[in-house]
PAMAR-640379 format. One line per field, with one value per residue (C-alpha): z, x, y; residue in three letters; residue number from 1. Coordinates in Angstrom, 1 decimal. Layout:
<pts>
up	Z,...
east	X,...
north	Y,...
residuo	ALA,...
num	NUM,...
</pts>
This chain:
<pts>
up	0.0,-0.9,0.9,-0.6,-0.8,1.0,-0.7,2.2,-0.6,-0.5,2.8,5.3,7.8,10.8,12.5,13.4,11.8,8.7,6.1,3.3,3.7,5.7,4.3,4.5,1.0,0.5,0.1,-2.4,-4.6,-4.2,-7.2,-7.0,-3.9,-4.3,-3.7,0.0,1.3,4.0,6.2,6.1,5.2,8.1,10.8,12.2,9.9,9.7,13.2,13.0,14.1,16.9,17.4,21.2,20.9,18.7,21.3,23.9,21.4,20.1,23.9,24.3,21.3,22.1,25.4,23.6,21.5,24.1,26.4,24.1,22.0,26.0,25.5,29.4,32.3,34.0,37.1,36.0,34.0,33.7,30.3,29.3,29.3,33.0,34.4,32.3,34.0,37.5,36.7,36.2,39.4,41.1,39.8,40.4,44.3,44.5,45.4,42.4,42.2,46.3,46.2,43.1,44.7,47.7,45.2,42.9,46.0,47.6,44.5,43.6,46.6,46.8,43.3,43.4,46.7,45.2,42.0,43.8,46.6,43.2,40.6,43.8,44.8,41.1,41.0,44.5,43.3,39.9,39.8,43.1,43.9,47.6,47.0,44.8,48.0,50.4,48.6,45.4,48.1,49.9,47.4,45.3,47.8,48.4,45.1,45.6,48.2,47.0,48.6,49.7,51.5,53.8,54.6,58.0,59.2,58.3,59.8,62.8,62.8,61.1,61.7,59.2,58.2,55.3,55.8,55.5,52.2,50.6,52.2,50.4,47.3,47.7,47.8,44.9,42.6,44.1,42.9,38.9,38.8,40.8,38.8,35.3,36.3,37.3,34.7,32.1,34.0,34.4,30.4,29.9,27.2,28.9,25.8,27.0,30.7,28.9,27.4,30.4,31.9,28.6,29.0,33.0,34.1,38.1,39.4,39.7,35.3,34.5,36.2,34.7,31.1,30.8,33.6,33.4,30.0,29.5,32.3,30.5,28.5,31.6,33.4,31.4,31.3,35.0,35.5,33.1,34.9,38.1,37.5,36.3,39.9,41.8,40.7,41.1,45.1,45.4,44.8,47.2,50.0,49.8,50.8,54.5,56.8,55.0,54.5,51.3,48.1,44.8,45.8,49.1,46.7,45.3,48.6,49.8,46.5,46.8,50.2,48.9,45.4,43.3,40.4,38.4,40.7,40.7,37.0,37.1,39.6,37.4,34.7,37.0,37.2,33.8,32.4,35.3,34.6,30.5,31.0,33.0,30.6,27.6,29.7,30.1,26.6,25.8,27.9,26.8,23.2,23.9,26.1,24.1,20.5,19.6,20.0,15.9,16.9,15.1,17.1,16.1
east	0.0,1.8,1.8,0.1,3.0,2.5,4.0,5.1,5.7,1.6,0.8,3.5,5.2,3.4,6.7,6.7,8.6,8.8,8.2,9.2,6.5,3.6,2.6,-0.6,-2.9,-3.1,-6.8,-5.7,-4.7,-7.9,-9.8,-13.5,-12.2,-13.0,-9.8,-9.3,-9.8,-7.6,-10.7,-14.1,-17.7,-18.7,-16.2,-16.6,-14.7,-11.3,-10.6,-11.9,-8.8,-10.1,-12.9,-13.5,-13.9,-16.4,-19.4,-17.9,-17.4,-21.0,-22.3,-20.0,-21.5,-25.2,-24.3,-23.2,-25.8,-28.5,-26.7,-26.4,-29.7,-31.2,-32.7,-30.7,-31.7,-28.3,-29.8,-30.4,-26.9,-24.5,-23.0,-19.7,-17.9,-19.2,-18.4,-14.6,-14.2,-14.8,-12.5,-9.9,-11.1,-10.5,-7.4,-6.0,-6.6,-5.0,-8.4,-8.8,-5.2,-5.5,-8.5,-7.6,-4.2,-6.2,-8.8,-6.2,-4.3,-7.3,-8.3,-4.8,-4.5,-7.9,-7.6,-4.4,-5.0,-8.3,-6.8,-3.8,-6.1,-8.8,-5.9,-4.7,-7.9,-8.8,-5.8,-6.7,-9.8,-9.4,-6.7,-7.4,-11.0,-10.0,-9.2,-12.8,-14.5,-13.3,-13.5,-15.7,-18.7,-17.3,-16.4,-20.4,-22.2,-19.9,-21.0,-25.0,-23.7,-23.7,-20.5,-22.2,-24.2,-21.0,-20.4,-22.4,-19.9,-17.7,-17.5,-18.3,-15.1,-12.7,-14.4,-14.4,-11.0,-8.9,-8.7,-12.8,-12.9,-9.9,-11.3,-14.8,-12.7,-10.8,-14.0,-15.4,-12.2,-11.8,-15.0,-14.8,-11.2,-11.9,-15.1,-13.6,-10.2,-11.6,-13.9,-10.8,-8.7,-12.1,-12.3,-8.9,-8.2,-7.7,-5.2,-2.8,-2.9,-2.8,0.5,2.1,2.1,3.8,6.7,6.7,6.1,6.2,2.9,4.9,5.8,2.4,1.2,3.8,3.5,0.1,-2.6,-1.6,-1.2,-4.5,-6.4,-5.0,-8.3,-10.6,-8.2,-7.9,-12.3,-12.3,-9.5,-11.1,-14.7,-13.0,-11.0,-14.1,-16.1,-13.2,-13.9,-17.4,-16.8,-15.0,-17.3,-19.6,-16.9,-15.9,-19.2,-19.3,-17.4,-14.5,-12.6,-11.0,-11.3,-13.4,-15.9,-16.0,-15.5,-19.1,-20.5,-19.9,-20.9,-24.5,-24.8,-25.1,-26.5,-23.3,-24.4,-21.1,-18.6,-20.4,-20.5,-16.5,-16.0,-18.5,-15.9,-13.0,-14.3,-15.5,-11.8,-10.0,-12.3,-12.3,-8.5,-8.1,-9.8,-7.5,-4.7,-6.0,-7.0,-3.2,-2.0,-4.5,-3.0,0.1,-0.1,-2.7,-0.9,-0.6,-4.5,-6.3,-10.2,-12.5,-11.6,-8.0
north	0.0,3.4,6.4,9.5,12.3,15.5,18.6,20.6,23.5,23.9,22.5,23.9,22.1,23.8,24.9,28.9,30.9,28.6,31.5,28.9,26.6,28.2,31.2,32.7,33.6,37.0,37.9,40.9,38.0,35.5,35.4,37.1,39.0,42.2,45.0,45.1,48.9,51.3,51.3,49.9,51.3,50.3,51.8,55.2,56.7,58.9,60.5,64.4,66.7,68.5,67.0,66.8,70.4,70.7,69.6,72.1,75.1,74.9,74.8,78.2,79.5,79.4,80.6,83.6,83.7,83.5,86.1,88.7,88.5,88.7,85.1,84.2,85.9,86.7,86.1,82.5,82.0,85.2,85.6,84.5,88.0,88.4,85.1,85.7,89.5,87.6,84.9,87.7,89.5,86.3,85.7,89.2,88.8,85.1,83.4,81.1,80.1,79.3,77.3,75.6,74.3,72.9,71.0,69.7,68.5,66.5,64.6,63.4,62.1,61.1,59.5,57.7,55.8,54.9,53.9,52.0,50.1,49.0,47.8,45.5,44.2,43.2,41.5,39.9,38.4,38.7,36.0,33.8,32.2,32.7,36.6,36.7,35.3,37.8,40.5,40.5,40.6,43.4,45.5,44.7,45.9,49.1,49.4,49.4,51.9,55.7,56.9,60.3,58.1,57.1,60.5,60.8,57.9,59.0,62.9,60.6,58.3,61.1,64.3,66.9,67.6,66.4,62.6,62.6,64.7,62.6,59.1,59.7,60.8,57.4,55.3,57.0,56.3,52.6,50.9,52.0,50.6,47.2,46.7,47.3,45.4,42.6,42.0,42.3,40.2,37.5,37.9,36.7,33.9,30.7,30.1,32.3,30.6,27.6,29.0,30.8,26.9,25.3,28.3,27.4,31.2,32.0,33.8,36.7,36.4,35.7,38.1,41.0,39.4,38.4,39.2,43.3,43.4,41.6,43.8,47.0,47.9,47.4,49.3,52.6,52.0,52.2,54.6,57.1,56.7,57.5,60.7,62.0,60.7,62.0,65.6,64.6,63.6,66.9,69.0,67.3,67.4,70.9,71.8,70.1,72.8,73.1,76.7,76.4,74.6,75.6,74.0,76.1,79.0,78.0,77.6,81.0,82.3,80.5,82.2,85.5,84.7,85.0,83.2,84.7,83.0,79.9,79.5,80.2,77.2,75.0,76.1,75.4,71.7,71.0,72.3,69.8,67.3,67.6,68.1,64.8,62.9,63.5,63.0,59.6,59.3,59.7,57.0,54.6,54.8,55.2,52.2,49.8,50.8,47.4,46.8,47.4,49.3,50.6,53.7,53.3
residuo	UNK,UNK,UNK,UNK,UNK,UNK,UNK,UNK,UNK,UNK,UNK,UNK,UNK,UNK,UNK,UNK,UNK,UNK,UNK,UNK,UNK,UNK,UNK,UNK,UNK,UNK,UNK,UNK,UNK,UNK,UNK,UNK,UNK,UNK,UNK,UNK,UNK,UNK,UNK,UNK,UNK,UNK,UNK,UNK,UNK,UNK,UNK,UNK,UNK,UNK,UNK,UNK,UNK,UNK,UNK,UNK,UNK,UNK,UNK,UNK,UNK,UNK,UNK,UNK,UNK,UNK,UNK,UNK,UNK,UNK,UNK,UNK,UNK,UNK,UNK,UNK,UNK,UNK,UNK,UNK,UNK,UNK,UNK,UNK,UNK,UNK,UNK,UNK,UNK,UNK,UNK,UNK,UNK,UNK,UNK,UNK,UNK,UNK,UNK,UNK,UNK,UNK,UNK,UNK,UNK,UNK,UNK,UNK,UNK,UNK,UNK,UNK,UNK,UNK,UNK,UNK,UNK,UNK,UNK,UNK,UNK,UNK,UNK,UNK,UNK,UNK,UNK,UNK,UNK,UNK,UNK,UNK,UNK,UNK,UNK,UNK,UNK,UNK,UNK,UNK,UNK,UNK,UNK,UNK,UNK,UNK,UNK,UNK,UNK,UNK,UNK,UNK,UNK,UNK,UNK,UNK,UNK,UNK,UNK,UNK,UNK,UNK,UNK,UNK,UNK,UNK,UNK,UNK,UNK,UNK,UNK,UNK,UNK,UNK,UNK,UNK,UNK,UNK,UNK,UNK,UNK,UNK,UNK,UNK,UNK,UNK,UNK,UNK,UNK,UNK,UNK,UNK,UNK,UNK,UNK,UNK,UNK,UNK,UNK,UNK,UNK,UNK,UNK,UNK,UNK,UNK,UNK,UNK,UNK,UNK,UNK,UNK,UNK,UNK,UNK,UNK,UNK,UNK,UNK,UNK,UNK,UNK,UNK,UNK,UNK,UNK,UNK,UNK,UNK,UNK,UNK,UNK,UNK,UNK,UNK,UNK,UNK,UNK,UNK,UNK,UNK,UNK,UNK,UNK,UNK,UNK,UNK,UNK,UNK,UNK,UNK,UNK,UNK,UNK,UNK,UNK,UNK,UNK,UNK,UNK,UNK,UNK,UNK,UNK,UNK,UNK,UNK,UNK,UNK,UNK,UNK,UNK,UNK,UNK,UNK,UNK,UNK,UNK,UNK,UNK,UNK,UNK,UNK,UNK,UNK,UNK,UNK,UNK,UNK,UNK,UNK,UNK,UNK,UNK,UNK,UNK
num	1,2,3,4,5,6,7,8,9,10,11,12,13,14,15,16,17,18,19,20,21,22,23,24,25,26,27,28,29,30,31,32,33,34,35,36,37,38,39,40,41,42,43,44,45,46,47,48,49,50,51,52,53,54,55,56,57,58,59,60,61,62,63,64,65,66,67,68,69,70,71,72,73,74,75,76,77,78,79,80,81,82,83,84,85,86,87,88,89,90,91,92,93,94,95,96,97,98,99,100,101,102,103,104,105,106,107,108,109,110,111,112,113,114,115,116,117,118,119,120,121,122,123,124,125,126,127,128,129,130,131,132,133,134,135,136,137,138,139,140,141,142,143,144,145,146,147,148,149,150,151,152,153,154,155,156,157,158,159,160,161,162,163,164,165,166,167,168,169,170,171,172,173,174,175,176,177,178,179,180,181,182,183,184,185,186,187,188,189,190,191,192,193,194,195,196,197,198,199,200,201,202,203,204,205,206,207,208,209,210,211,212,213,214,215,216,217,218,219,220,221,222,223,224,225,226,227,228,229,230,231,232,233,234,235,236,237,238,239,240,241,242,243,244,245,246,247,248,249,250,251,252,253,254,255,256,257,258,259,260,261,262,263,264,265,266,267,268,269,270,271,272,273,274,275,276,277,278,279,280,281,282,283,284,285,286,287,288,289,290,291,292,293,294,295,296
</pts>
């Protein structure tokens, strides 16, 4: 009985890295393909230069509009060139440049312990079924938990200083990154722990080489959902008894019906916030270049 020859010309002898024999078809070659294209009809499209500003520039716009043509009550919203010559007022005496060191410096501190103390804990229960039991529970109903709602306790255990505003910041920061880590590092391919075995990888390797790399879209989702909350829990925290901050700046302001200054620390937060966000933005692709999105 003879043996059928195999031509490993056509075939390929399965071996990576064997560019002789295993060769892929090109589909711009394949007969009744039709001519592949840069990008396809169905994605997005080309990335508009700029385009994160359009929203807010059209916002500004019929602000303007409506100001001027007398469509805005300026006790209801003041008009841009009011709430600017404020802005400069504040400024020129030091008050916005004070406060806004004092905000800035509670929610990075706020915002890195929560983002330090999530990332770890994801990792805790995202890669152990012991770590998942003690914690996942925990940490999902401290989810179903508002963390304004926590704030009565905690004046009570740390009084109304600093470590209550930047512990409530904390909080708010910790549960986007947990929940978004953890479900990355849960959505893993089993292939690649499959593979880490076959190349005899320590905890410590797999973890560096494949679990963080893995986890790193989840991550960036959670991380920039919480730089926005943090700014969010700030504003709430500079309100209870505290004597500096913008959002203290607001408070006095809505005392004795300031509507100008307000609108300047709403400004104040939507730049920080806005601002934080594309710094984020800018680490995710720097950081996930390899990944190909529709987005990309």
């Amino acid at each position: 009985m003879s043996v059928p020859t195999v031509d490993l010309r056509r075939f390929g002898s399965g071996l990576a890295g064997d560019g002789a024999t295993d060769q892929k078809p090109d589909p711009d070659n394949e007969p009744g393909l039709p001519p592949r294209r840069g990008r396809s009809r169905l994605a997005p499209g080309r990335p508009i230069k700029f385009g994160l500003a359009i929203g807010p520039t059209i916002l500004l716009a019929v602000w303007i509009v409506a100001s001027a043509t007398g469509q805005l009550d300026p006790k209801t919203l003041s008009a841009p060139w009011t709430v600017v010559t404020t802005a400069w007022d504040l400024i020129a005496d030091g008050r916005l440049q004070s406060n806004l060191l004092t905000s800035v410096q509670r929610a990075v501190i706020g915002g890195v312990l929560g983002v330090f103390f999530g990332l770890l804990l994801a990792l805790i229960s995202g890669l152990s079924r012991i770590g998942e039991a003690l914690l996942d529970g925990p940490v999902q109903i401290k989810r179903s938990i508002p963390t304004l709602a926590l704030m009565p306790l905690a004046i009570l255990w740390f009084g109304i200083g600093e470590e209550m505003k930047i512990l409530l910041i904390a909080l708010s920061v910790f549960v986007p990154v947990y929940i978004n880590t953890y479900s990355a590092l849960r959505g893993i391919d089993s292939r690649y722990v499959e593979l880490a075995e076959t190349l005899d990888l320590s905890r410590a390797q797999f973890v560096r080489r494949v679990a963080l790399p893995g986890a790193l879209p989840g991550f960036f989702t959670g991380l920039r959902m919480a730089v926005t909350v943090a700014w969010l829990a700030l504003v709430v925290v500079e309100q209870v008894n505290a004597t500096s901050g913008i959002g203290f700046l607001m408070f006095q302001a809505r005392t004795y019906g300031l509507t100008d200054i307000i609108i300047v620390g709403l400004v104040v937060y939507a730049i920080l916030g806005f601002g934080s966000d594309l710094l984020v933005r800018s680490a995710e692709r720097k950081a996930l270049a390899w990944r190909r999105t529709i987005g990309s």
